[in-house]
C-alpha positions, 0 to 999 in steps of 0.5 A: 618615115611610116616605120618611125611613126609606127614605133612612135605610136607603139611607144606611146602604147606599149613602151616596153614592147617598143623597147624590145623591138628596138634592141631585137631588131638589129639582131633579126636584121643580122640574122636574116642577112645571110638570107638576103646575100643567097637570095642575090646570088641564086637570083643572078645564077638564074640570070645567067642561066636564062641569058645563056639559053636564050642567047641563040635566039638574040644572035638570030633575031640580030642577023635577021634584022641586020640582012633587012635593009 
């Protein structure tokens, strides 16, 4: 809703502008979505690298709670 009023007010100001920023934003969104779907990938590679090594330390920590009563 922010970003609305914000274009509003823009539009309000300077028309043109906001025009432009109205086509171009669809085109930047695109561009940049690449971006986003690497980002999603290299973050869930690097979850699974850090469950990888710390699941020795999980398997542990289970036993040690389990042979408590």
């Amino acid at each position: 809703m922010t970003g609305f009023l914000l274009w509003c007010l823009l539009l309000f100001l300077c028309w043109p502008l906001a025009l432009l920023a109205l086509v171009l934003y669809p085109i930047v969104w695109l561009l940049l979505l690449p971006f986003r779907i690497v980002g999603i990938a290299v973050g869930g590679v690097l979850e699974l690298i850090a469950s990888i090594i710390m699941l020795p330390a999980r398997v542990f920590r289970y036993e040690r709670q389990r042979v408590r009563p």
